[in-house]
C-alpha positions as CSV (number, residue, x, y, z in Angstrom):
1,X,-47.0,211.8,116.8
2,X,-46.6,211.0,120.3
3,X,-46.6,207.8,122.8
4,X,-47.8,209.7,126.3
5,X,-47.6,207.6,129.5
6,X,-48.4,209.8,131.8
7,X,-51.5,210.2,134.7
8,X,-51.9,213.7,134.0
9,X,-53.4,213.3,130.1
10,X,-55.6,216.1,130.0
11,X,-53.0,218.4,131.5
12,X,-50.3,217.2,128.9
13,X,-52.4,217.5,125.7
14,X,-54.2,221.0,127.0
15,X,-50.4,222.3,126.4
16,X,-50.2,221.3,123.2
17,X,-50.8,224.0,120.2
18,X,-52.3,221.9,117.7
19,X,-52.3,224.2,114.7
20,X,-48.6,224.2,114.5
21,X,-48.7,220.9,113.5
22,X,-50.4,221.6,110.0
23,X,-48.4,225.4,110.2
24,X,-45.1,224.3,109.9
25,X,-45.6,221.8,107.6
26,X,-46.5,222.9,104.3
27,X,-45.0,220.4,102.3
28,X,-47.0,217.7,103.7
29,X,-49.4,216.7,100.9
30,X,-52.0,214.7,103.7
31,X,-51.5,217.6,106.0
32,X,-52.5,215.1,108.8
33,X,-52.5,215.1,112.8
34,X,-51.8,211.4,114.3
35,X,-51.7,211.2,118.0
36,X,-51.0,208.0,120.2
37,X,-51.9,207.5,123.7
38,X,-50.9,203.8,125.3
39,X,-53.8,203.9,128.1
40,X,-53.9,201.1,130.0
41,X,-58.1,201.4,130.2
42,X,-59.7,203.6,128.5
43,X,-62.5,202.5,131.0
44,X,-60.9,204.9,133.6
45,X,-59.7,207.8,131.3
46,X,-62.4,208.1,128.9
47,X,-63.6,211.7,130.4
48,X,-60.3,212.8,129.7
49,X,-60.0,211.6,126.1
50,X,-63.0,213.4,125.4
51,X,-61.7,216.3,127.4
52,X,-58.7,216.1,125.4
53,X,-60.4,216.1,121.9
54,X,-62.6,219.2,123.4
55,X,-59.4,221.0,124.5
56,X,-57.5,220.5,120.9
57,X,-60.5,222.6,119.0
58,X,-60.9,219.4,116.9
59,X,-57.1,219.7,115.5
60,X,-56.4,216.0,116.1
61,X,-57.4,214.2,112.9
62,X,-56.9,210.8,114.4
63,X,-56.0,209.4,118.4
64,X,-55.0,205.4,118.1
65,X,-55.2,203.9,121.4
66,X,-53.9,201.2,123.0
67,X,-54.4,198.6,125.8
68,X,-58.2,200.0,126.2
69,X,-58.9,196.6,128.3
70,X,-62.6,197.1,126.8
71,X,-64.5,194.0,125.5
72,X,-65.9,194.1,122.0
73,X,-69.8,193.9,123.1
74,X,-69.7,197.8,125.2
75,X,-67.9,199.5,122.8
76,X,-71.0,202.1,121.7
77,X,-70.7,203.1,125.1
78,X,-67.3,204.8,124.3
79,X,-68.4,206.8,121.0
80,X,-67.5,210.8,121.2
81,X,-69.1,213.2,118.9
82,X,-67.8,214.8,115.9
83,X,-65.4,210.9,115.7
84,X,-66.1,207.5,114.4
85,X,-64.9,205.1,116.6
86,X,-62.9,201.9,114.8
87,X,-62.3,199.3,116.9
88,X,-59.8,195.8,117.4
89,X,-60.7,194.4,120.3
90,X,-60.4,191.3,122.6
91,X,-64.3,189.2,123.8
92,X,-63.3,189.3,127.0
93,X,-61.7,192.7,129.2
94,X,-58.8,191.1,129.7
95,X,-56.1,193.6,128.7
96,X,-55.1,194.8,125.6
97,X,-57.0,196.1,122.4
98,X,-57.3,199.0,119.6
99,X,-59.6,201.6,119.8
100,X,-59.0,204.7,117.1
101,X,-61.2,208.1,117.0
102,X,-61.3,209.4,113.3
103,X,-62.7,212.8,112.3
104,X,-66.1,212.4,110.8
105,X,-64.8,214.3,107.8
106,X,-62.4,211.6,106.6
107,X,-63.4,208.4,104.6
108,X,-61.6,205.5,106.9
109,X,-62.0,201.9,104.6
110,X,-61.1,199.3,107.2
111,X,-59.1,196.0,106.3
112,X,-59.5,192.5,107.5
113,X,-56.3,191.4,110.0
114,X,-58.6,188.3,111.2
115,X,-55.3,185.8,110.1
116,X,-53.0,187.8,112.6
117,X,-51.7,187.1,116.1
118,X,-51.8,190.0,117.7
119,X,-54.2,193.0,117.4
120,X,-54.0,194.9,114.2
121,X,-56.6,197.7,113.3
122,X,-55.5,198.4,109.6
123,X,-56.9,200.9,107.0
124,X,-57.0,203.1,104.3
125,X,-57.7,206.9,105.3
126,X,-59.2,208.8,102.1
127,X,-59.0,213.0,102.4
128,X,-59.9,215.3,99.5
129,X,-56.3,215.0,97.6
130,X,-54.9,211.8,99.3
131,X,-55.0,208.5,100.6
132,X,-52.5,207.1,103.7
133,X,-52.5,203.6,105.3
134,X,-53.1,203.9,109.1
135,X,-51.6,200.8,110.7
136,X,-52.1,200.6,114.7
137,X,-50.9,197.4,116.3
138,X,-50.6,196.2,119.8
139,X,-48.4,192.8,120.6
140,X,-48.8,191.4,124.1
141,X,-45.7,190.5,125.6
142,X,-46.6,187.0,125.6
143,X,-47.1,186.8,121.7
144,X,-43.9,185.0,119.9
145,X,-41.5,188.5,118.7
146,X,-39.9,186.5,115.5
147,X,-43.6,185.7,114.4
148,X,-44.8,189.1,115.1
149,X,-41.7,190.4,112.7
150,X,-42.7,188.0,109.8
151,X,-46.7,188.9,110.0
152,X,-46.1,192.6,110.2
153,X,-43.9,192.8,107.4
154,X,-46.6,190.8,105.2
155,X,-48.9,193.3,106.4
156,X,-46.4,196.0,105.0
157,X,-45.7,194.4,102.1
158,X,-49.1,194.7,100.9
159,X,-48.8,198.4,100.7
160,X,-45.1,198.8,99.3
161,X,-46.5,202.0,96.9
162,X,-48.1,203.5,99.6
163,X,-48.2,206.1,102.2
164,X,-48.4,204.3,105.5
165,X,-47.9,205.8,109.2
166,X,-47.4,202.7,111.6
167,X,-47.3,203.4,115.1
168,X,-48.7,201.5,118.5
169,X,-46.8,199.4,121.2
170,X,-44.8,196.5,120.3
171,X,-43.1,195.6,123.1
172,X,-39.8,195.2,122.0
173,X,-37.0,196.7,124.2
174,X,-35.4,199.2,121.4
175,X,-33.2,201.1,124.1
176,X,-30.6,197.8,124.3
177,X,-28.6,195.8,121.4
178,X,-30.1,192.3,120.4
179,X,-30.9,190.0,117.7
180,X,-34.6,190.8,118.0
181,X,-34.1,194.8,117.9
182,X,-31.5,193.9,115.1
183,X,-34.2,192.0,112.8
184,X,-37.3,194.0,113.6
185,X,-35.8,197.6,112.4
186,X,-33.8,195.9,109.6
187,X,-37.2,194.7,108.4
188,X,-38.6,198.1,109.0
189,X,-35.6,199.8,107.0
190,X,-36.3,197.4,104.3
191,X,-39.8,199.0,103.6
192,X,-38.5,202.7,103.9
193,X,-39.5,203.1,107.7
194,X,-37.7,205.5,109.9
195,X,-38.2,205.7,113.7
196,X,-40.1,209.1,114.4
197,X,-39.8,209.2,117.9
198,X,-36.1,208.7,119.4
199,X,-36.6,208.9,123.0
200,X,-39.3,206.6,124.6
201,X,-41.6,207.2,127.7
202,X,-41.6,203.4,127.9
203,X,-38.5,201.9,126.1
204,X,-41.1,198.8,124.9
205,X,-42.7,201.4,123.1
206,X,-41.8,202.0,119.6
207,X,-43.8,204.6,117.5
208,X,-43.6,207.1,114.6
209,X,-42.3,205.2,112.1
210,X,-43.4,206.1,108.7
211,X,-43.4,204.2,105.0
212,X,-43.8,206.7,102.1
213,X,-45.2,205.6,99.2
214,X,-43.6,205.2,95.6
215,X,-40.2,203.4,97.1
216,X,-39.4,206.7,98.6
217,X,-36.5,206.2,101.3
218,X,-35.5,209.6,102.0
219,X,-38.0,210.0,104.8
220,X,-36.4,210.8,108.2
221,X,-37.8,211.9,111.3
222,X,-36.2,213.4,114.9
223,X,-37.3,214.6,117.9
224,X,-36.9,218.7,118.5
225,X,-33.9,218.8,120.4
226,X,-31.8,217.2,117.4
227,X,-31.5,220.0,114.6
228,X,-30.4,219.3,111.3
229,X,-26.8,220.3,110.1
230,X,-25.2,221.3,106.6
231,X,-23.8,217.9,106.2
232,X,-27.2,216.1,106.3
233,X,-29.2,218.3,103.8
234,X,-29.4,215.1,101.7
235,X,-30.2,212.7,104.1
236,X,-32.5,213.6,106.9
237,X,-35.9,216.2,107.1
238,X,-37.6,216.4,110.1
239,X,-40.1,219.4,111.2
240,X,-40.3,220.0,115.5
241,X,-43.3,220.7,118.0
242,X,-43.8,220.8,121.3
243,X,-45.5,218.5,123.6
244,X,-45.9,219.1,127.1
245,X,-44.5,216.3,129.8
246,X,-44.9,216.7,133.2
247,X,-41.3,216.4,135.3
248,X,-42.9,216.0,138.3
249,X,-43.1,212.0,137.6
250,X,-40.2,211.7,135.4
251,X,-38.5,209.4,137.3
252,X,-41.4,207.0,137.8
253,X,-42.4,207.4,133.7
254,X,-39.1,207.1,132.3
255,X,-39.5,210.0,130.8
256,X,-36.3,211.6,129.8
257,X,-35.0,215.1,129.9
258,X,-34.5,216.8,126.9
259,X,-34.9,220.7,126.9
260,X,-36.5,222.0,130.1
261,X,-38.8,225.3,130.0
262,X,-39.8,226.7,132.9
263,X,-41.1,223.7,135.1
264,X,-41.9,221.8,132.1
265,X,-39.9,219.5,129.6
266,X,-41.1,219.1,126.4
267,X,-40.1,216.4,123.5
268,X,-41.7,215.7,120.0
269,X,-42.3,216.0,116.3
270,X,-44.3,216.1,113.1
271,X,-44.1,214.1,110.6
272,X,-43.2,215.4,107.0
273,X,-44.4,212.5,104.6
274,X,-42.4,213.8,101.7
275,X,-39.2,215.1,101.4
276,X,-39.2,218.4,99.5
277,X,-36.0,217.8,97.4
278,X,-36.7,221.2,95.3
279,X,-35.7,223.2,98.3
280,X,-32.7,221.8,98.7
281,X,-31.3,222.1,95.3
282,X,-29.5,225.1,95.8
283,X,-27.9,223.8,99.0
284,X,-26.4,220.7,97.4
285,X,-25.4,223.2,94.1
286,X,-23.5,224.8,97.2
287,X,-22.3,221.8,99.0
288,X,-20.6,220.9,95.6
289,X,-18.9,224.3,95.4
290,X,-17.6,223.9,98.9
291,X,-16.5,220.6,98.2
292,X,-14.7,221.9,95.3
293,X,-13.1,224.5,96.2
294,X,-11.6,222.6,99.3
295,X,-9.9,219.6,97.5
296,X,-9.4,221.8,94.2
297,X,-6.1,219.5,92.5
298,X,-7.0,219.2,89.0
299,X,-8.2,220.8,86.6
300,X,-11.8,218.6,85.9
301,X,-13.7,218.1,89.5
302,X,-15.3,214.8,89.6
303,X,-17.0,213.7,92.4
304,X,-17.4,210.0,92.7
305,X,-20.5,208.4,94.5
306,X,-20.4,205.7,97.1
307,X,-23.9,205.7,98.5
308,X,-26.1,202.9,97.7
309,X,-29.5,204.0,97.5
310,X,-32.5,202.2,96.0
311,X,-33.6,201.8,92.5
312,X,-36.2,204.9,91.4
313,X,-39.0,203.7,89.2
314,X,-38.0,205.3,85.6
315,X,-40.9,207.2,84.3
316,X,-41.7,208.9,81.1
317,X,-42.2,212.7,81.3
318,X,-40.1,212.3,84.2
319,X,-36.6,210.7,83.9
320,X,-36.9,210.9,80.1
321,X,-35.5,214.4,79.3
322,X,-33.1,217.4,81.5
323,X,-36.1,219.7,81.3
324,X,-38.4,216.7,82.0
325,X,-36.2,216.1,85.0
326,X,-35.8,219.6,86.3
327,X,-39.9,220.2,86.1
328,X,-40.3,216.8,88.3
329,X,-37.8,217.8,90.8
330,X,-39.5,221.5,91.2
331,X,-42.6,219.7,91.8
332,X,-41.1,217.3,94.7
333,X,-41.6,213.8,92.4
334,X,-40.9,211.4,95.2
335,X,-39.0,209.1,92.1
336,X,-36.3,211.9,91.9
337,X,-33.3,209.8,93.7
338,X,-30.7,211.8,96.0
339,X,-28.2,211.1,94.3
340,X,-29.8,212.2,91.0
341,X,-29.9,215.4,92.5
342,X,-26.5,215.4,93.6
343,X,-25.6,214.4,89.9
344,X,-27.6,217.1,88.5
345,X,-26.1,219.7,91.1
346,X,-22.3,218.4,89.8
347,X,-23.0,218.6,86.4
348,X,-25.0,223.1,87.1
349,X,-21.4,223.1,88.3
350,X,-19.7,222.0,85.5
351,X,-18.3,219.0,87.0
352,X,-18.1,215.2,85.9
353,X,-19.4,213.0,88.2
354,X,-19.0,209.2,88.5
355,X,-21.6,207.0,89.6
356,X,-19.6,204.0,91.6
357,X,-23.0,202.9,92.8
358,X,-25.4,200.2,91.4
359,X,-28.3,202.6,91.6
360,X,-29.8,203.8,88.2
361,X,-28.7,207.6,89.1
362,X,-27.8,208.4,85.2
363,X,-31.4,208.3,83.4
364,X,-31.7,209.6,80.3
365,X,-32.4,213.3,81.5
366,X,-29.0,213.3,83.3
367,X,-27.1,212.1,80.3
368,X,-28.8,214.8,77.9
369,X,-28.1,217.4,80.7
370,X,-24.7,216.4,80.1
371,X,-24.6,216.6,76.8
372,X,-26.2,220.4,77.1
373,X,-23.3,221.4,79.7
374,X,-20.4,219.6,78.2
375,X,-19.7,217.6,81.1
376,X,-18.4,213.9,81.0
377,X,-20.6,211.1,83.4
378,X,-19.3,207.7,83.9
379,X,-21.1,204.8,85.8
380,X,-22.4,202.4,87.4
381,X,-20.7,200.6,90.3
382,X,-17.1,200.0,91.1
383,X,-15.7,196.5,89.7
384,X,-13.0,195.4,92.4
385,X,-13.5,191.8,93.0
386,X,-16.0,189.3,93.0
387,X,-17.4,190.9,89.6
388,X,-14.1,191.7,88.4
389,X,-13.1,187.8,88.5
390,X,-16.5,186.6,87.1
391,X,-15.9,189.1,83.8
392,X,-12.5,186.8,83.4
393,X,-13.5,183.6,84.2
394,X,-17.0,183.6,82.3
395,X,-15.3,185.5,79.3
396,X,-12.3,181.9,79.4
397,X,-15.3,179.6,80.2
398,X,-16.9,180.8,76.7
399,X,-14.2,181.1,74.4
400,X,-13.2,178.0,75.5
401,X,-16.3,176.3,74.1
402,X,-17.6,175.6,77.8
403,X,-21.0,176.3,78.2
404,X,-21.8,177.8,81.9
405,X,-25.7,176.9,82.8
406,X,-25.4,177.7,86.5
407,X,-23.8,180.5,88.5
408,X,-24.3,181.1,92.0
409,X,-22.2,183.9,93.7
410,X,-22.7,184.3,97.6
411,X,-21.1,187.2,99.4
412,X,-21.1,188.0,103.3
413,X,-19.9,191.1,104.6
414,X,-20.0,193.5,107.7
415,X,-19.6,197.0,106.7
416,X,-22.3,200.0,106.1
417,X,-22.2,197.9,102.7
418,X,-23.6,195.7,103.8
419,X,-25.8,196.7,106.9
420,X,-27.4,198.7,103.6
421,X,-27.2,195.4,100.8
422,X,-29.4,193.4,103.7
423,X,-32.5,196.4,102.3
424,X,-34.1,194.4,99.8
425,X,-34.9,197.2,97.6
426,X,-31.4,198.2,98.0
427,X,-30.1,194.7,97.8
428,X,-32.1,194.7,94.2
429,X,-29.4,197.5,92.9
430,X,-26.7,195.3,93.7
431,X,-28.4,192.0,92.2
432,X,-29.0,193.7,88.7
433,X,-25.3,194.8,88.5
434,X,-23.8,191.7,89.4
435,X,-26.4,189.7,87.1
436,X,-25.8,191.7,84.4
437,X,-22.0,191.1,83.9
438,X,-22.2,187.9,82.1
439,X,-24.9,189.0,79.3
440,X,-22.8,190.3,76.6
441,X,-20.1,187.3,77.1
442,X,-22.8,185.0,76.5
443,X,-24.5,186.4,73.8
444,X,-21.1,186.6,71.6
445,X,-21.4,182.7,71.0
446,X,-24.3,181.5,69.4
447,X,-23.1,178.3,69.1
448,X,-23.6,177.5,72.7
449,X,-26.8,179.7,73.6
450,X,-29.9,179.8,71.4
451,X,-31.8,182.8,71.2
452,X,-32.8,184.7,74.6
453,X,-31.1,181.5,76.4
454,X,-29.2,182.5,79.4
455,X,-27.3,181.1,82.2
456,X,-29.3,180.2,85.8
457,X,-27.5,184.0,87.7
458,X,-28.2,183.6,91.7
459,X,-26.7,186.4,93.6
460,X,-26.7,186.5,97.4
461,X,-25.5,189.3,99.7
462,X,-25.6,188.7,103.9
463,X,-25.0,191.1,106.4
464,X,-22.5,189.5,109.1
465,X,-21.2,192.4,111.2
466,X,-18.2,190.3,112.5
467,X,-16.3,190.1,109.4
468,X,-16.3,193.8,108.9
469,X,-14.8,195.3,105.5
470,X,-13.1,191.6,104.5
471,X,-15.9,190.5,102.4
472,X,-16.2,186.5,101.8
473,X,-17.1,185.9,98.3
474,X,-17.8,182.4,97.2
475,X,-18.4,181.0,93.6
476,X,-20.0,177.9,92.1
477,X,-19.6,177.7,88.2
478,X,-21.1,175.1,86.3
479,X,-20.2,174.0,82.5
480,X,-22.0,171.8,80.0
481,X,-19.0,170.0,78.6
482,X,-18.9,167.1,75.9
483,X,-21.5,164.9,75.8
484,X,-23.7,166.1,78.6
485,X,-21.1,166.0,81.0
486,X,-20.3,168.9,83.6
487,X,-17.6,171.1,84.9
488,X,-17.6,172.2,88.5
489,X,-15.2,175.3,89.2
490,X,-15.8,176.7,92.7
491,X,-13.6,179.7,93.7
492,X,-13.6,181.3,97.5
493,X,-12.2,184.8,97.5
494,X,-11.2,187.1,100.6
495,X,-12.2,190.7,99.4
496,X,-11.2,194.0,101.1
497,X,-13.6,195.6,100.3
498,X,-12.3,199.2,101.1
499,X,-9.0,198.4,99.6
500,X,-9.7,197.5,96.6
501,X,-12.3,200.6,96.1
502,X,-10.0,203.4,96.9
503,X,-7.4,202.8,94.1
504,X,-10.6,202.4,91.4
505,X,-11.9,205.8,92.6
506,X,-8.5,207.3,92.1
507,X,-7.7,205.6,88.6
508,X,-11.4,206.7,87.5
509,X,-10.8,210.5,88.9
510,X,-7.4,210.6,86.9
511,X,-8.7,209.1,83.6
512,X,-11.6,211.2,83.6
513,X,-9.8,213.9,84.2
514,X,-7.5,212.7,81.4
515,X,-10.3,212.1,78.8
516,X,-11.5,215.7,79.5
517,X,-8.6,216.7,77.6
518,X,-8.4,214.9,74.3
519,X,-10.4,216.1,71.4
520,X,-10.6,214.6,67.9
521,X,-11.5,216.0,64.1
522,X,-11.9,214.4,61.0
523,X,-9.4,216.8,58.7
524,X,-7.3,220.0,59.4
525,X,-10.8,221.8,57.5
526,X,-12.7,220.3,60.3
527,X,-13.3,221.6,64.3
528,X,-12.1,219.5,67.3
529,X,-15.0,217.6,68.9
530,X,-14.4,216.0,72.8
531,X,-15.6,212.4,73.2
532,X,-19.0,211.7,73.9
533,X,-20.3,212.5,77.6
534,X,-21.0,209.2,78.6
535,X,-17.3,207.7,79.5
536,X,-18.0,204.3,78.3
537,X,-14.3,203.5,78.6
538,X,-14.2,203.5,81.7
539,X,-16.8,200.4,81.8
540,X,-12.6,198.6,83.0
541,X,-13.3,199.8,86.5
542,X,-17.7,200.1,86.9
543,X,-19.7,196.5,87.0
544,X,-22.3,198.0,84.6
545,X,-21.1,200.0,82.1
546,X,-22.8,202.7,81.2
547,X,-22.9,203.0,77.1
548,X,-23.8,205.9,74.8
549,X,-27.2,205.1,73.0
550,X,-27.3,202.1,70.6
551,X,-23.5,201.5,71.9
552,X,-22.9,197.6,72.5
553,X,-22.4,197.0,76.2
554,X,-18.3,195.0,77.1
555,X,-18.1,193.2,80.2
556,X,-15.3,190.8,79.5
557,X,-12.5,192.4,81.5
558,X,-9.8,191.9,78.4
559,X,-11.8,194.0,76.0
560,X,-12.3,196.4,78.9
561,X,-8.6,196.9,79.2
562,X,-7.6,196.3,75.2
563,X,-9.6,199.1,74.5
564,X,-8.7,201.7,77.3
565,X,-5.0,200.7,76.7
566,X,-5.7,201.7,72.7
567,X,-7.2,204.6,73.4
568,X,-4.5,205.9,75.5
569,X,-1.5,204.9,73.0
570,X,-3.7,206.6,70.1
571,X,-3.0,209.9,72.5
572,X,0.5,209.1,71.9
573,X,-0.1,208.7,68.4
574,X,0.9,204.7,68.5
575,X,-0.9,201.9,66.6
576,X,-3.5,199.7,68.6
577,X,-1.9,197.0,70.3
578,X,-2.7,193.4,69.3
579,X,-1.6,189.8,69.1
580,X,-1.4,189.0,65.6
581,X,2.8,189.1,65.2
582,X,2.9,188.8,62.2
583,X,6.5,189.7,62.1
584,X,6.8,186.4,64.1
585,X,4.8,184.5,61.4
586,X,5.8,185.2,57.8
587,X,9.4,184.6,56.6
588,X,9.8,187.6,54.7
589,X,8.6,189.8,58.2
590,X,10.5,187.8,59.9
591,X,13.8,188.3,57.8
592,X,13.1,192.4,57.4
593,X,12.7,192.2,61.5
594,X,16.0,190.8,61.7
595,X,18.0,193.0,59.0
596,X,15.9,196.5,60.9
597,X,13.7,197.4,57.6
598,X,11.1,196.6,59.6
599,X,12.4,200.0,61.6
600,X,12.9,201.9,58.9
601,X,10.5,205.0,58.5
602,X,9.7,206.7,54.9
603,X,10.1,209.9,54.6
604,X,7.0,212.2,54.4
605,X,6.1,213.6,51.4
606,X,6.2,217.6,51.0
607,X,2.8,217.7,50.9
608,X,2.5,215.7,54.4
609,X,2.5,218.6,57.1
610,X,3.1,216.7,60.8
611,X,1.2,218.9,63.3
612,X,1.4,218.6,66.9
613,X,-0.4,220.2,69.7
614,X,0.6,219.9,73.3
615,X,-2.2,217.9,75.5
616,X,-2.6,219.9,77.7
617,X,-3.3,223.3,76.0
């Protein structure tokens, strides 16, 4: 998909081997050929878009072009066999306007952009196995930028589940830093669109940017002089070709050098609409055994994940079992997360892996895979300070008989954090996590909450580049107290952020590690048995605990820590601790406490055998 500014059209696109485009992408399921050409008037260089559609041997599915400068009423005059011509344009020839060629083989279901301010040609393409949403738009310069944001991102939000290739000239400068830039690709990154085209023959120009459908956000796109490395297997899939741009006006065009061939330079790309996660199974199983091997200290290897991705859509005969899981991913289910894969890669490798993320990685097919492999999981999201203090100060509010009806937590922050939290679909990870920490707190007192009644939860995250990794967190608590009145608490909290993550990683590698080792059994007759997969003891350090099945789900930060603390001293072969003293309480305790009794052991019987086993056979 290409934005061509050049005189010499015909001579451009005549160099271009259009079968490659479908060749060397077999993964794409529309299998597709989009090309862009920002005319200036088509009335002029209509001879050579026909000679251009001649010279391709029909291999361009669709052409969307801009700035035609035609009026509405002499359109006909510009149709071109074996096409059907789709149209936006202005009543009178004054600049600007949409014209798009479609192959007469493909179903084209146009949709009405009359409430818009600039022009818009929008529609649904049907093939025989697929349908994509073409979206061609054209904003004149003089049309308001912020408005044009707000309208296309309605326009996008229409068609969040589906496939959508966008592309045209807005005329926004993308080659400089500013607000505008800022909020028009944010928005674009909050629908899953990626920038295609990296290099622009007119730096107003902005084209290639693709939404895949189902909330997929793995789709990434570069030009052919980038190539992909090991370290961004996960991240980025992008398939080069080769179109033709003449040097000998370079400096006039703007075009810019990339790889020079002969006399010629050439720059572009195709667009794979789906990444192919089932090829790259094997090089993430690898990347973990590098990984491994290179920071090998302990005995369990437990990678711990940072990166915040979206939310996948949990599906049944999908998510729901490991072979379920392992069939979806051979077939490329776009609802197959990254970091699922990475999970499932750790745990083929016989490694625990800890999710520190909000994102639902651990479904149900991951845990059972688990289970099958004998290999501990432990998740979601690291607890280190906002969250942390809301598990206290909820968990006093409610014992204390307070009754909190409102909470309102409002964060700012500037790091890759939160560049990513300022997604919505990734903000909604973050905003289920948080939300979720109060449930269980408020649910142990029935007193103050009927049935299904809940606390008003408002979470807001903002991306504010300045502040970097101190995050502002700010608190409003509200209490129903005695008769009707209310209790305010409002609590401001410098977090950073980075700081306070690091050390949570390193307790949760060390008591993973840790909890690999114990083992329990009923009787001497009996076999030892490790603890269940899912580490739900570690729920201290994550924001959402993850639980076994029919397990109750602990936020308040006290039980959290009572029963990590009892589980460890039960290694040690010591008593839970507690707060009853009764030896503090009863006379005759209190006497036997004093005289040493109280410290007095019996004796075992003979029948009593003591047997001890080191930990870490």
């Amino acid at each position: 998909m290409n934005t061509i500014q050049d005189n010499n059209i015909v001579e451009l696109f005549n160099c271009i081997d259009y079968s490659n485009y479908k060749s060397i992408t077999p993964n794409n399921p529309h299998n597709l050929t989009f090309v862009h050409v920002n005319i200036r008037s088509l009335v002029k260089n209509f001879s050579k878009i026909e000679q251009i559609l001649s010279a391709s041997n029909s291999s361009i599915d669709f052409i969307v072009i801009t700035e035609v400068n035609v009026p509405e009423n002499i359109k006909s005059l510009y149709n071109i066999p074996g096409y059907t011509l789709y149209s936006q344009l202005r009543q009178s020839r004054r600049g600007g306007g949409i014209i798009v060629y479609i192959k007469n083989k493909y179903k084209f279901k146009q949709h009405k952009t009359t409430t818009l301010h600039f022009e818009c040609l929008l529609g649904t393409i049907n093939s025989t196995s697929s349908s994509v949403v073409l979206c061609a738009v054209y904003r004149p310069p003089s049309n308001n930028k912020h408005h044009f944001i707000k309208e296309i991102e309605k326009v996008l939000k229409r068609f969040e589940r589906e496939d959508v290739v966008f592309l045209g000239d807005v005329n926004i400068n993308l080659k400089i830093n500013n607000p505008v830039k800022k909020s028009y690709l944010d928005m674009m990154s909050g629908y899953g669109l990626s920038c295609g085209i990296t290099d622009y023959t007119r730096i107003e120009i902005l084209n290639g940017l693709v939404l895949n459908a189902d909330k997929t956000k793995v789709i990434h796109v570069r030009s052919s002089h980038k190539y992909q490395n090991d370290d961004e297997s996960i991240n980025v899939i992008a398939h080069s070709h080769e179109c033709m741009h003449n040097l000998n006006k370079q400096c006039t065009n703007g075009c810019l050098k990339i790889k020079q061939v002969n006399e010629h330079t050439y720059l572009g790309l195709v667009i794979d609409s789906r990444f192919n996660w089932a090829n790259h199974i094997n090089r993430v199983c690898n990347k973990v055994r590098t990984i491994m091997a290179k920071f090998y200290i302990i005995k369990s290897k437990i990678p711990c994940n940072t990166l915040l991705i979206m939310f996948c859509e949990v599906t049944k005969g999908v998510h729901d079992t490991s072979e379920n899981l392992e069939r979806a991913l051979r077939q490329n289910n776009n609802e197959i997360s990254p970091s699922t894969i990475f999970a499932m890669a750790a745990i083929d490798e016989g490694c625990c892996y800890v999710n520190g993320s909000p994102q639902n990685t651990l479904v149900d097919g991951l845990i059972e895979r688990a289970e099958k492999m004998g290999v501990f999981v432990a998740g979601d999201d690291f607890k280190s300070g906002q969250t942390k203090l809301k598990s206290v100060l909820v968990d006093f509010l409610v014992s204390a008989g307070l009754k909190p009806v409102s909470i309102v937590s409002y964060n700012h922050l500037g790091n890759n954090d939160g560049k990513n939290l300022s997604a919505p679909r990734q903000f909604r990870s973050k905003e289920i996590t948080k939300s979720n920490v109060v449930d269980d707190m408020v649910a142990s007192n029935s007193l103050l909450y009927a049935p299904n009644e809940k606390p008003d939860h408002v979470v807001v995250i903002k991306y504010v580049p300045y502040v970097g990794d101190s995050k502002r967190a700010m608190d409003e608590y509200t209490s129903e107290i005695l008769l009707h009145g209310t209790n305010t608490i409002v609590v401001h909290n410098t977090c950073e952020d980075s700081l306070l993550a690091v050390p949570l990683i390193l307790d949760l590698v060390l008591l993973t590690d840790l909890f690999c080792r114990v083992s329990f059994r009923k009787d001497e007759s009996s076999e030892w048995a490790p603890m269940h997969p899912v580490l739900s003891t570690l729920g201290y350090l994550l924001k959402a605990p993850l639980v076994p099945p029919g397990a109750p789900v602990v936020n308040a930060l006290t039980a959290q820590r009572a029963a990590l603390v009892d589980l460890m001293r039960a290694c040690l072969a010591l008593p839970p601790a507690h707060q009853l003293r009764l030896e503090h309480k009863v006379p005759f305790l209190m006497s036997d406490l004093r005289s040493g009794t109280m410290f007095k052991s019996v004796p075992p019987s003979k029948k009593q055998k003591i047997t001890h086993e080191n930990g870490d056979k």
